[in-house]
Structures are given as structure tokens and as C-alpha cells.
MOPAC internal coordinates of N, CA, C and O (Angstrom, degrees):
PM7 1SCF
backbone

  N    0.0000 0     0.00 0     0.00 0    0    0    0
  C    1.4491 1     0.00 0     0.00 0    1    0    0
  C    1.5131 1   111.00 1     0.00 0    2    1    0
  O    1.2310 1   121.96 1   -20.12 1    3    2    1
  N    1.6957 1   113.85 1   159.88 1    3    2    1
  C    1.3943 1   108.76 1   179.81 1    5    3    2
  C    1.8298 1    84.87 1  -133.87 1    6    5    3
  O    1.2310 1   124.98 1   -18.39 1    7    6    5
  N    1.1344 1   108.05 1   161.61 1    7    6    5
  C    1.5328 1   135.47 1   144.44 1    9    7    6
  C    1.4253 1   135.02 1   -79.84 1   10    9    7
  O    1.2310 1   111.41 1   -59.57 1   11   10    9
  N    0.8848 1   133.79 1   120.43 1   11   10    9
  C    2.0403 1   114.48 1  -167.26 1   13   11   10
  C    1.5353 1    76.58 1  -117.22 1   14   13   11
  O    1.2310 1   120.84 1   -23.85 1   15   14   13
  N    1.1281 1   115.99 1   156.15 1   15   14   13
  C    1.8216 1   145.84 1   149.58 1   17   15   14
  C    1.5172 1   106.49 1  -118.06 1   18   17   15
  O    1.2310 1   120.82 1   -89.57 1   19   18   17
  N    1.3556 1   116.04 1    90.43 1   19   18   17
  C    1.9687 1   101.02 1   151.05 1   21   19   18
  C    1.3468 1   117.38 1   -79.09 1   22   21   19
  O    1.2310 1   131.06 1   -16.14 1   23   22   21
  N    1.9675 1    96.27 1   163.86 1   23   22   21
  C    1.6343 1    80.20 1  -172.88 1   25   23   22
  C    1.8978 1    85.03 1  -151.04 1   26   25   23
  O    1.2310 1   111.07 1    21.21 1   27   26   25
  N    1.0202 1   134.40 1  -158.79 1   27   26   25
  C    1.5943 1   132.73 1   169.79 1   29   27   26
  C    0.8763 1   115.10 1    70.87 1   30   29   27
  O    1.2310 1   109.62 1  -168.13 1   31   30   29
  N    1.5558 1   137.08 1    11.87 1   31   30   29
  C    1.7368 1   140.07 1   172.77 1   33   31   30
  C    1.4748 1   109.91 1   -85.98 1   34   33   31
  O    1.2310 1   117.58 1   -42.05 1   35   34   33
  N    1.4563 1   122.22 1   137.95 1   35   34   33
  C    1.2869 1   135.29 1  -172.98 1   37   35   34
  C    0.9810 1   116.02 1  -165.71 1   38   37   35
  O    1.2310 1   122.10 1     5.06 1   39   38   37
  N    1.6142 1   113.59 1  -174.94 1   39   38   37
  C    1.7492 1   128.68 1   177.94 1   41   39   38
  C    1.6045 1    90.65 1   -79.50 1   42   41   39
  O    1.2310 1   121.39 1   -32.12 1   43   42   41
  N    1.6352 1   114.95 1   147.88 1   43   42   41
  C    1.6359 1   107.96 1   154.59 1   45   43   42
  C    1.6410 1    85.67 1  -164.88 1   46   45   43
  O    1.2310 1   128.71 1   -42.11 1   47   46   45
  N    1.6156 1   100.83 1   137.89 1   47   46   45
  C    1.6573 1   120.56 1   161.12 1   49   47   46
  C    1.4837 1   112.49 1   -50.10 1   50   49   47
  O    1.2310 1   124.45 1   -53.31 1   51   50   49
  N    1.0422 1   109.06 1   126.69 1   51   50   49
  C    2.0011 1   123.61 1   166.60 1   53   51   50
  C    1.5182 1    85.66 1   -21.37 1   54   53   51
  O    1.2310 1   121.72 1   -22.43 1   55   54   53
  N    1.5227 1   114.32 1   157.57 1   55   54   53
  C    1.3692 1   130.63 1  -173.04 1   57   55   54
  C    1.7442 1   111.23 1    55.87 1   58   57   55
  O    1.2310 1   114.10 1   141.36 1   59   58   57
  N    0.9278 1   128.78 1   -38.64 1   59   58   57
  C    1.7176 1   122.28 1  -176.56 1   61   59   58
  C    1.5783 1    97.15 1   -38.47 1   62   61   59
  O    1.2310 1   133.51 1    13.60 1   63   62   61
  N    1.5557 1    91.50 1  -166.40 1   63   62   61
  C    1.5313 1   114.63 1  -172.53 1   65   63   62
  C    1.7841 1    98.05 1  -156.71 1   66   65   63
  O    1.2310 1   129.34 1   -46.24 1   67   66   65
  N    1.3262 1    99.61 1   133.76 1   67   66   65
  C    1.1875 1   110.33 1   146.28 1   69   67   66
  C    1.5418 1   138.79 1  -132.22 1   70   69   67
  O    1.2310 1   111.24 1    -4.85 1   71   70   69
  N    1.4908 1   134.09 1   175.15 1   71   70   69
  C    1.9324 1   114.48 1   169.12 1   73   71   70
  C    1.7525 1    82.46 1  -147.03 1   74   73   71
  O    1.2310 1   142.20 1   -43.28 1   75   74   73
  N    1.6433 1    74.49 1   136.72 1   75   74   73
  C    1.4304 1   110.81 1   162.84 1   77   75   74
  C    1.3201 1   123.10 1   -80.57 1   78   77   75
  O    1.2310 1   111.88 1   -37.47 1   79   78   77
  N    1.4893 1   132.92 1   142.53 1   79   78   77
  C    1.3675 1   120.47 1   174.98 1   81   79   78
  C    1.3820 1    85.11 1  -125.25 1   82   81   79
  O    1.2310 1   127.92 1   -17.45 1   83   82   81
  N    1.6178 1   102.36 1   162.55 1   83   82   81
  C    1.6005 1   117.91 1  -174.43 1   85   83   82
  C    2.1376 1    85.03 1  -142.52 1   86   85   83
  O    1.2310 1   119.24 1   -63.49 1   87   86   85
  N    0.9882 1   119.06 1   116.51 1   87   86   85
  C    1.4281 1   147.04 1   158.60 1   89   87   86
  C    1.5797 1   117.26 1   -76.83 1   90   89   87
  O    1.2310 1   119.43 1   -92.93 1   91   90   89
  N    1.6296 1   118.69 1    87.07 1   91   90   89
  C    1.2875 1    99.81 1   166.42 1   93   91   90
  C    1.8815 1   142.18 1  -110.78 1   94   93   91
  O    1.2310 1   113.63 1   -61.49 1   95   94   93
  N    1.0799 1   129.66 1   118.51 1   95   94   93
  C    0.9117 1   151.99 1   170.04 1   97   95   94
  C    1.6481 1    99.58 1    13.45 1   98   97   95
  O    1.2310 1   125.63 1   162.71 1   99   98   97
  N    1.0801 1   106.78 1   -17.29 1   99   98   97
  C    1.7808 1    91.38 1  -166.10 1  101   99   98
  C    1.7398 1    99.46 1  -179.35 1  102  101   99
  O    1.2310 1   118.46 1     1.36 1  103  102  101
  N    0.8994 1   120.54 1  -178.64 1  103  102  101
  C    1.8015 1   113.00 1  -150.27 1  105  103  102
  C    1.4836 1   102.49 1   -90.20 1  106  105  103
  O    1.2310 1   109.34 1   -42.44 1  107  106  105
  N    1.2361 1   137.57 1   137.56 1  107  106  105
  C    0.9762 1   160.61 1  -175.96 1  109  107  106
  C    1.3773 1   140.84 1  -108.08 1  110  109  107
  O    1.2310 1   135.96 1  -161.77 1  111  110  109
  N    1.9111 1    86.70 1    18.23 1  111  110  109
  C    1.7508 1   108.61 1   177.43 1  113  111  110
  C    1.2761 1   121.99 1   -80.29 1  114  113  111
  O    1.2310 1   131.18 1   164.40 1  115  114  113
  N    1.4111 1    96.03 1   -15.60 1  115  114  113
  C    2.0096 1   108.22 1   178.98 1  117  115  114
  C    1.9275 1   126.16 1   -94.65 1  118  117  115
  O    1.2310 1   144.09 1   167.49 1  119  118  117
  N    1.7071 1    70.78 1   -12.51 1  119  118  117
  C    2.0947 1    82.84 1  -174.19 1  121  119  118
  C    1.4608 1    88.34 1   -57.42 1  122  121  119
  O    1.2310 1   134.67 1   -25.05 1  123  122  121
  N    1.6066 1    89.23 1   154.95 1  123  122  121
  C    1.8376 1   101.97 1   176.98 1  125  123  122
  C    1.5809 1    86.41 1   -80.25 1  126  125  123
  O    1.2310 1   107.57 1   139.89 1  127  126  125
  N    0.9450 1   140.79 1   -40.11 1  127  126  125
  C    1.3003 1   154.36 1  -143.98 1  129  127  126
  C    1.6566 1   150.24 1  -149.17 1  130  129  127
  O    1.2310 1   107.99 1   -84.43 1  131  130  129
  N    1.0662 1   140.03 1    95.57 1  131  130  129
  C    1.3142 1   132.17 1  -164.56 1  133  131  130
  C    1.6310 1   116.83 1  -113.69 1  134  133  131
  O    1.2310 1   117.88 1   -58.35 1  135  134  133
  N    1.4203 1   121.64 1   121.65 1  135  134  133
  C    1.3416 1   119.42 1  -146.29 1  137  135  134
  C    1.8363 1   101.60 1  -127.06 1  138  137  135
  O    1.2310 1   128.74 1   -31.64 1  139  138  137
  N    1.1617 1   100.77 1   148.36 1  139  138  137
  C    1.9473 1   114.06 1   167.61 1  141  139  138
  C    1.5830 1   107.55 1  -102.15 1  142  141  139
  O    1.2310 1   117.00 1   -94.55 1  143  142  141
  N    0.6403 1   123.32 1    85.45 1  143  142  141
  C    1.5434 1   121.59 1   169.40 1  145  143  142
  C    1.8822 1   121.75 1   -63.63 1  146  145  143
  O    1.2310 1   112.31 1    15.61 1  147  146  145
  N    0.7367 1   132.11 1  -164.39 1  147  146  145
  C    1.6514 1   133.79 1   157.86 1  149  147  146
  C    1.6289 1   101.05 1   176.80 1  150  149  147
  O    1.2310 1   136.25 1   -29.60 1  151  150  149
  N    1.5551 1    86.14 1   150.40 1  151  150  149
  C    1.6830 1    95.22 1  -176.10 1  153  151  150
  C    1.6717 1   104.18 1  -131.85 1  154  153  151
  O    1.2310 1   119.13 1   -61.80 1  155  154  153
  N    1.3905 1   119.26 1   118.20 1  155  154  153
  C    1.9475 1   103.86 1  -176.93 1  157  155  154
  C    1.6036 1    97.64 1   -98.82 1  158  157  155
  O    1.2310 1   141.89 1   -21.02 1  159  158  157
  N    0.6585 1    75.11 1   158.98 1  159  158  157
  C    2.2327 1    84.71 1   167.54 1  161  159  158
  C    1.4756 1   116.83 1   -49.37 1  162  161  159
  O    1.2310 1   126.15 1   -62.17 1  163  162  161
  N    1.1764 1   105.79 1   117.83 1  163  162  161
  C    2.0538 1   100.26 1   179.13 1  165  163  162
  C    1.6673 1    87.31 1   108.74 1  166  165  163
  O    1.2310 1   108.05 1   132.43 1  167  166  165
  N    1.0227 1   139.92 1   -47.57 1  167  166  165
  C    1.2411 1   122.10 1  -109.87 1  169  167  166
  C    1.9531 1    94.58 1  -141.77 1  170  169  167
  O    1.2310 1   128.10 1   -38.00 1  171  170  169
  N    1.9577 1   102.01 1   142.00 1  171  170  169
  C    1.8971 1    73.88 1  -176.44 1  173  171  170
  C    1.3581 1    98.76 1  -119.30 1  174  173  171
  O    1.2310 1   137.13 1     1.36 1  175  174  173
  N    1.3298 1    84.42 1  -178.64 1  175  174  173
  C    1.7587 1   117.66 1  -152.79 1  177  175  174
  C    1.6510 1   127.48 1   -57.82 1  178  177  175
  O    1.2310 1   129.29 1   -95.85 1  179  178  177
  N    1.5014 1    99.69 1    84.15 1  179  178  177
  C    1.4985 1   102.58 1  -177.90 1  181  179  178
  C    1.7837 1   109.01 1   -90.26 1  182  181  179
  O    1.2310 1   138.75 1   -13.04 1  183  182  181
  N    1.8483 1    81.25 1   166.96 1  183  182  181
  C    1.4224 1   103.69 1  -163.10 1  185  183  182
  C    1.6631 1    88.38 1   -85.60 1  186  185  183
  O    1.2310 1   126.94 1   -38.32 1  187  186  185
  N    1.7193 1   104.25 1   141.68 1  187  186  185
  C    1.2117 1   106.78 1   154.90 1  189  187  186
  C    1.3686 1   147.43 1  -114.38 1  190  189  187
  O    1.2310 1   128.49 1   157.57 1  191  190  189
  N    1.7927 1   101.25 1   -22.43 1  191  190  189
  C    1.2463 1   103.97 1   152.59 1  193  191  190
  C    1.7355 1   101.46 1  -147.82 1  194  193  191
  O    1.2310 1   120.45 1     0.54 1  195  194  193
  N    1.3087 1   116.75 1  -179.46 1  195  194  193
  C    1.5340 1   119.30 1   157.17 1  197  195  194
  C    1.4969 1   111.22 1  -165.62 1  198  197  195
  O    1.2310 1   126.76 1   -16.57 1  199  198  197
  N    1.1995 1   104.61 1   163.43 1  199  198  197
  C    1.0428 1    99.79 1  -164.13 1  201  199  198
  C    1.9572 1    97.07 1  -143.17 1  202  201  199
  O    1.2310 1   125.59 1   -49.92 1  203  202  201
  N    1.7032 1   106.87 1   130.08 1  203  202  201
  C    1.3420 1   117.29 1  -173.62 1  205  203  202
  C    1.5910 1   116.60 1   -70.07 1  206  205  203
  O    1.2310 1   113.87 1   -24.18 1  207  206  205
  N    1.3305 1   129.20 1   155.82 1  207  206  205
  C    1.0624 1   142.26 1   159.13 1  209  207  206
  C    1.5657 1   120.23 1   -39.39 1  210  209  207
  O    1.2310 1   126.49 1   147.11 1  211  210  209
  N    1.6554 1   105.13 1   -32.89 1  211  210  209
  C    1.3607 1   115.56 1   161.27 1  213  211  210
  C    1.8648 1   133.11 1   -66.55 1  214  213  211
  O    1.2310 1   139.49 1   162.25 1  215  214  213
  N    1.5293 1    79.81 1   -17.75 1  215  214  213
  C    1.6559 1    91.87 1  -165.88 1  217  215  214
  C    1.4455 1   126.61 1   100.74 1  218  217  215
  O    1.2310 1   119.47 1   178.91 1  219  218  217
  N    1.5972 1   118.63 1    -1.09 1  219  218  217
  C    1.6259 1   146.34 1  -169.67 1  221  219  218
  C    1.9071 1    81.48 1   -85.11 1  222  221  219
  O    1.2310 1   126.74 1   -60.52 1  223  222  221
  N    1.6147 1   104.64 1   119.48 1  223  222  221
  C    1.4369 1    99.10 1   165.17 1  225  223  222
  C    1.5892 1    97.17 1  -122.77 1  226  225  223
  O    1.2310 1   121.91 1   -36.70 1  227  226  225
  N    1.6815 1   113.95 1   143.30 1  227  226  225
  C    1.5566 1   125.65 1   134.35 1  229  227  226
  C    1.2212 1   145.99 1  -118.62 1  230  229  227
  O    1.2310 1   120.60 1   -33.94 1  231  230  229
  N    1.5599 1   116.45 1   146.06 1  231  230  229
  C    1.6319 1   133.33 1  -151.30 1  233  231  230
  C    1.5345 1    98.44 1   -95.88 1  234  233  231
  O    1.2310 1   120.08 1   -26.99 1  235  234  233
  N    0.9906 1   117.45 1   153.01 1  235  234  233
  C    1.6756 1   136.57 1   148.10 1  237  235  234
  C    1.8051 1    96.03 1   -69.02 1  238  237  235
  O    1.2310 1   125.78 1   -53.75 1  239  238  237
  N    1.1326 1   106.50 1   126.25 1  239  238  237
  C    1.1571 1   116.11 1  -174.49 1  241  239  238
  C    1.6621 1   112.38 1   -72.52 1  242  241  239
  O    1.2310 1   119.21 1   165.30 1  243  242  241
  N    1.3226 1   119.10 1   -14.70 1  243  242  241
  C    1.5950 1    99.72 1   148.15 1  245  243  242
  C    1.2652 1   138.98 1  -122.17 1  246  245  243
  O    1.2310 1   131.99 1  -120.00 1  247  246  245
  N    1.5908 1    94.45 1    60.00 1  247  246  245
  C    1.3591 1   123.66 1   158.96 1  249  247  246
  C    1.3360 1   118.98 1  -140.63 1  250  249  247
  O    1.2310 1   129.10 1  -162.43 1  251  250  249
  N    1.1552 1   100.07 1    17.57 1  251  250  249
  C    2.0003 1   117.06 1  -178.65 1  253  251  250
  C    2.0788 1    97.41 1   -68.60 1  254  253  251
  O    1.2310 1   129.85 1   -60.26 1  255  254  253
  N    1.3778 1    98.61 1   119.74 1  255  254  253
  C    1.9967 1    78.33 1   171.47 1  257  255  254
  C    1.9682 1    98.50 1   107.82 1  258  257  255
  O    1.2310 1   131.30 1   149.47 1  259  258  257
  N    1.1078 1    95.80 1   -30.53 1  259  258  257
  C    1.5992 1   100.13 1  -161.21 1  261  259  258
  C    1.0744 1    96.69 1  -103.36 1  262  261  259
  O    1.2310 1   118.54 1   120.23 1  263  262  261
  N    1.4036 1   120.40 1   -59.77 1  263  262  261
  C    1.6561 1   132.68 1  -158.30 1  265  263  262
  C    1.6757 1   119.01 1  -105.21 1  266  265  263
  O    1.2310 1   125.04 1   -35.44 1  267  266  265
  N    1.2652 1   107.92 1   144.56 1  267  266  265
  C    2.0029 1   102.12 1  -168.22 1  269  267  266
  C    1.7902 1    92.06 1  -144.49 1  270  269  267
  O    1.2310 1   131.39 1   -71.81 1  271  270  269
  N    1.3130 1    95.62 1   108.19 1  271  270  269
  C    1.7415 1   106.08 1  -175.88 1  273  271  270
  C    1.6995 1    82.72 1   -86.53 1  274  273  271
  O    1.2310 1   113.37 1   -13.37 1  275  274  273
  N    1.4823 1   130.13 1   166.63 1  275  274  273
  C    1.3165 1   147.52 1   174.98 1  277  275  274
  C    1.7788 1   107.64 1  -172.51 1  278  277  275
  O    1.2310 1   121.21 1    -0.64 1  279  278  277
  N    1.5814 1   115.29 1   179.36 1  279  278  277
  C    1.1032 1   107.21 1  -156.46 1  281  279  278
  C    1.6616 1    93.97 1  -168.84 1  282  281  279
  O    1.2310 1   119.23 1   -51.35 1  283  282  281
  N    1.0925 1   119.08 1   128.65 1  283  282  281
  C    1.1570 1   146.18 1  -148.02 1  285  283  282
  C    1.8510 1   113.55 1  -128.96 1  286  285  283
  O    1.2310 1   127.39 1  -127.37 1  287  286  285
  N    1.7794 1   103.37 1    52.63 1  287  286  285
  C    1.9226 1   114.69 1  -158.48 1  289  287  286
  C    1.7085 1    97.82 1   -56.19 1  290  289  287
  O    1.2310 1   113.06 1   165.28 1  291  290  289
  N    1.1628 1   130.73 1   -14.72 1  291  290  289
  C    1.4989 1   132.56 1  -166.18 1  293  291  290
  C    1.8147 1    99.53 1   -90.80 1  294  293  291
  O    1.2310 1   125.00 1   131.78 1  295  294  293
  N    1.2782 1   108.00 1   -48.22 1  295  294  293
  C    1.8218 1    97.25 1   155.80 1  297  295  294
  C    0.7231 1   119.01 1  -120.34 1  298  297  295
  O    1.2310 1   110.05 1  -121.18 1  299  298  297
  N    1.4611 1   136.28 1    58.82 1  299  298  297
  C    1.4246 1   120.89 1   156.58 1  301  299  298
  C    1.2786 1   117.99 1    78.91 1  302  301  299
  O    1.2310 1   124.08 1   169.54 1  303  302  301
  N    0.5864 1   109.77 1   -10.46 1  303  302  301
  C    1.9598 1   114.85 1  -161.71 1  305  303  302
  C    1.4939 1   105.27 1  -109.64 1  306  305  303
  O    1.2310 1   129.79 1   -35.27 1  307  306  305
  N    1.7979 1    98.74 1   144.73 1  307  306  305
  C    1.1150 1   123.84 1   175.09 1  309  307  306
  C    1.8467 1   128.35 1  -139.50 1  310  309  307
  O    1.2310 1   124.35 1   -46.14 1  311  310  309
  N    1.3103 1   109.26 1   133.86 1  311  310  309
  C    1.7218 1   118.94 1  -140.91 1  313  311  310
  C    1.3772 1    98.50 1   -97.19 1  314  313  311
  O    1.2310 1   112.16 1   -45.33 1  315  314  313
  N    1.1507 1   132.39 1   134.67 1  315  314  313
  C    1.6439 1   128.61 1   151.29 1  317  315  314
  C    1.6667 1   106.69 1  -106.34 1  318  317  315
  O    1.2310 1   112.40 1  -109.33 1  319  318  317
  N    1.0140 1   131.95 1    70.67 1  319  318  317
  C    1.7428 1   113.70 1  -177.29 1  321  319  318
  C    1.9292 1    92.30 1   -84.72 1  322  321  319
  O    1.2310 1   139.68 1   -39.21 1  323  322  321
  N    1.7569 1    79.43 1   140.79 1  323  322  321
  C    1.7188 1   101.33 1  -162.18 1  325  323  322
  C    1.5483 1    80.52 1  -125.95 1  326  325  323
  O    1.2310 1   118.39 1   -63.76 1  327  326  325
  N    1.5486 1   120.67 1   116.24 1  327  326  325
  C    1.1958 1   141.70 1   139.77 1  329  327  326
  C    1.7625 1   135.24 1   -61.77 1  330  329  327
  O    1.2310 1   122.08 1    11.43 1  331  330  329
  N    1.2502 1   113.62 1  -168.57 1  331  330  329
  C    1.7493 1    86.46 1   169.30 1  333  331  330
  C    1.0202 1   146.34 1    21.23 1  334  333  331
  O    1.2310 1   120.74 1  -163.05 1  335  334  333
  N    1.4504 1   116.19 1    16.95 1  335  334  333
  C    1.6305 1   108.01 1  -167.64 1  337  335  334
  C    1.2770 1   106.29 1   -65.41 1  338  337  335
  O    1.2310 1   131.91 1   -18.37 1  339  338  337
  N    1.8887 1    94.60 1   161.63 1  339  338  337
  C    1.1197 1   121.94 1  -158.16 1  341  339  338
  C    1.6409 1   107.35 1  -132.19 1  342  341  339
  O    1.2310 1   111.01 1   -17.21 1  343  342  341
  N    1.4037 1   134.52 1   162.79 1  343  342  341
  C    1.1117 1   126.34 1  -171.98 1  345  343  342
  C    1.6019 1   106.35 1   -81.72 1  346  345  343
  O    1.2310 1   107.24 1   174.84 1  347  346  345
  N    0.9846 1   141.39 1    -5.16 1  347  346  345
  C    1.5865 1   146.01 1   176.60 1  349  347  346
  C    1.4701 1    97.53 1   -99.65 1  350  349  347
  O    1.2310 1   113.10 1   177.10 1  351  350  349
  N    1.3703 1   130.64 1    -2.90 1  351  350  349
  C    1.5456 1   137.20 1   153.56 1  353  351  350
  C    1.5660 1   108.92 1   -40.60 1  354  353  351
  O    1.2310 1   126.66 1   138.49 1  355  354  353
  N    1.6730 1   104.80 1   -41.51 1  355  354  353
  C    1.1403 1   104.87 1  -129.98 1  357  355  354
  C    1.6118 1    98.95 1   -87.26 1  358  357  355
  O    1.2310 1   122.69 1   -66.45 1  359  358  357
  N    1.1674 1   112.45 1   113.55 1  359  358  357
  C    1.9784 1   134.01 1   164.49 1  361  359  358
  C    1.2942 1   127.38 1  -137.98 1  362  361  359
  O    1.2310 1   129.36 1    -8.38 1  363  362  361
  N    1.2394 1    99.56 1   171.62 1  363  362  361
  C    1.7343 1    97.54 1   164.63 1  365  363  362
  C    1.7824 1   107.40 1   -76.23 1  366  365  363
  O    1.2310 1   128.17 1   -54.22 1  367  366  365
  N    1.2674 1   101.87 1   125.78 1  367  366  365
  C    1.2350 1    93.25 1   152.94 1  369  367  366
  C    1.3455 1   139.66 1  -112.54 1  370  369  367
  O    1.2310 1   112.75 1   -18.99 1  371  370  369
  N    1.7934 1   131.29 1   161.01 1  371  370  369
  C    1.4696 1   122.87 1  -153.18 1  373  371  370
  C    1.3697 1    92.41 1  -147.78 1  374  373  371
  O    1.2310 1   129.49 1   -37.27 1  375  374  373
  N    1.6355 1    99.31 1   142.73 1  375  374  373
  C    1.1790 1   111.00 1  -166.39 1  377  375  374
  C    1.8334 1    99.99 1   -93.11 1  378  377  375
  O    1.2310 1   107.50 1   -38.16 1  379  378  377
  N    1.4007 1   140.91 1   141.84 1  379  378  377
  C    1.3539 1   122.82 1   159.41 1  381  379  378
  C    1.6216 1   117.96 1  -123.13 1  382  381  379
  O    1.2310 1   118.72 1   -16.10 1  383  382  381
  N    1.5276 1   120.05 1   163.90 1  383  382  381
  C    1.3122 1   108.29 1   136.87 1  385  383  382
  C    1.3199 1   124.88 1  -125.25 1  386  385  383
  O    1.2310 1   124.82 1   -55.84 1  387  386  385
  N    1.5424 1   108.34 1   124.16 1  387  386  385
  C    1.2933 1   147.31 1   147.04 1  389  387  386
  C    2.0374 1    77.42 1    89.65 1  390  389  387
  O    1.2310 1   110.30 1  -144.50 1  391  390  389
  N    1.0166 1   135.83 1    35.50 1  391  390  389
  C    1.2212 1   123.11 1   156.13 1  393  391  390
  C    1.5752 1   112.66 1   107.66 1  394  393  391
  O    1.2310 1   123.10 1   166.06 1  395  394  393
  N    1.5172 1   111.66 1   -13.94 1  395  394  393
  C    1.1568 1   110.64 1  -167.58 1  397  395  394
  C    1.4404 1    96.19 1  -109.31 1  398  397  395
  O    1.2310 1   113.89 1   113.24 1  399  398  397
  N    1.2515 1   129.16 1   -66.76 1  399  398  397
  C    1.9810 1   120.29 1  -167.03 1  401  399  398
  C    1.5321 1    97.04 1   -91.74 1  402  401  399
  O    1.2310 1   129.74 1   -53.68 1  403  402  401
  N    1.1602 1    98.83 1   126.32 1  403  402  401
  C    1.5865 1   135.01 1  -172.34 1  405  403  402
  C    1.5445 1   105.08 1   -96.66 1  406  405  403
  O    1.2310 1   117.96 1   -42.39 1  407  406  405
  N    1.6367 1   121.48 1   137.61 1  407  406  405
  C    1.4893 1   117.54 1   179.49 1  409  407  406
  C    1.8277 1    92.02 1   -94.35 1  410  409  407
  O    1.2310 1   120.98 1    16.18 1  411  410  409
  N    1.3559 1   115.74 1  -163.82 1  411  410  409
  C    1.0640 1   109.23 1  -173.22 1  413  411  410
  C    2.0572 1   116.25 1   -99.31 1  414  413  411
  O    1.2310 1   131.32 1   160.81 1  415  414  413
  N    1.6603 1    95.75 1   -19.19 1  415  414  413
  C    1.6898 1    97.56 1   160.38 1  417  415  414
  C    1.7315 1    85.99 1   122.73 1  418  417  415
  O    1.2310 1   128.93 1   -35.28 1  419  418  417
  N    1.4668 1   100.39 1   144.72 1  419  418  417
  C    1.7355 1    99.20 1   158.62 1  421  419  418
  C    1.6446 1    98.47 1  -140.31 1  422  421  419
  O    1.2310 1   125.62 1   -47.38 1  423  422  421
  N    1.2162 1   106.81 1   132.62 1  423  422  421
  C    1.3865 1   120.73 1   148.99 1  425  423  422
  C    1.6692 1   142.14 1    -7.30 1  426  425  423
  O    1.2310 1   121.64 1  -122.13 1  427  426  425
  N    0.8605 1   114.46 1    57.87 1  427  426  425
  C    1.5260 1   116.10 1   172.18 1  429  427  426
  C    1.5620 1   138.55 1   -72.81 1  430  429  427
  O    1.2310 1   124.62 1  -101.01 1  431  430  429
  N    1.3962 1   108.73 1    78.99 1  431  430  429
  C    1.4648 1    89.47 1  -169.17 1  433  431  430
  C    1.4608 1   107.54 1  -123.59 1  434  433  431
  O    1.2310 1   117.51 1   -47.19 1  435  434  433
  N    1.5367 1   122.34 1   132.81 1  435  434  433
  C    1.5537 1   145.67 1   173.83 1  437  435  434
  C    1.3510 1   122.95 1   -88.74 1  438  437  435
  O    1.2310 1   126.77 1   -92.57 1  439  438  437
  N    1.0816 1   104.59 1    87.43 1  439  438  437
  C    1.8514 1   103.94 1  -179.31 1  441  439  438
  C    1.4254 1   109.86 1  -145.68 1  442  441  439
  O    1.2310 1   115.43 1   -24.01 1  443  442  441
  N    1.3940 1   126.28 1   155.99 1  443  442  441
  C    1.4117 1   138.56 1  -164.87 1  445  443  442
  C    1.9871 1    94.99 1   -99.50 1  446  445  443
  O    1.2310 1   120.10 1   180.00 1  447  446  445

């Protein structure tokens, strides 16, 4: 089993930037996989980026350009820095690995 902690969710004006960190419980050099999810209201829970054990990352294509998931195997840690945001940015976002241990979500919301 792992633990996720996200953390870096907030208010930010259209154009800001923010990065998420995801903290996990225990080393994260073996996950096949480490994932950003987001969930908006109405609407379910797509993947937005992840990034492989190899170092091979993929984007939701409208956040390709904007968004840079990375991964940090010496602490545990894993990065979403979100550029450009935009008001359809705006979800919870959740940290995973490989689909199965879920963090608990932080708040993202983009509005003027």
C-alpha cells in the first residue's frame, strides 16, 4: 500500500500558475505509474497527466503546452506545475498510483 498527500491547490486569476505536490508514503521507484487526475462538478474524473516509472510522460490534450507532471524518486514526490490556467482548469485535483491508491484531492479553482 501507499498513502498520497496532495498539497498546492488554490484560488488563481485566468493566466496564473500553480504546482501541485503529491507526497508518498513510501518510495515510488517501482510504481508502474504516477497520475494527476481532476474531477469538476457534473462531470467524471479524467486523467490529466502521468508520468511512467521510465520517465515516458502523457497529457490530456488540453493541457499539452500548459502542464509538466515530473517526479522526484529520492522524495517521494510528484509535481503537476499548471501554467496558463484557465477557468475549465478548475477541479479537484488527485494525486494516484498507477490507478489504484488515491490521495485525498486539493482544490483548484481559476476565476477572475
Amino acid at each position: 500500500q501507499v498513502q498520497l498527500v496532495e498539497s498546492g491547490g488554490g484560488l488563481v486569476q485566468p493566466g496564473g500558475s500553480l504546482r501541485l505536490s503529491c507526497a508518498a508514503s513510501r518510495t515510488i521507484f517501482s510504481i508502474a505509474y504516477m497520475g494527476w487526475y481532476r474531477q469538476a462538478p457534473g462531470k467524471q474524473r479524467e486523467l490529466v497527466a502521468r508520468i511512467m516509472n521510465g520517465g515516458n510522460t502523457d497529457y490530456l490534450d488540453s493541457v499539452k503546452g500548459r502542464f509538466t507532471i515530473s517526479r522526484d524518486n529520492a522524495k517521494n514526490t510528484v509535481y503537476l506545475q499548471m501554467n496558463s490556467l484557465e477557468p475549465a482548469d478548475t477541479a479537484v485535483y488527485y494525486c494516484s498510483a498507477s490507478g489504484m491508491y488515491w490521495g485525498q484531492g486539493t482544490q483548484v479553482t481559476v476565476s477572475s
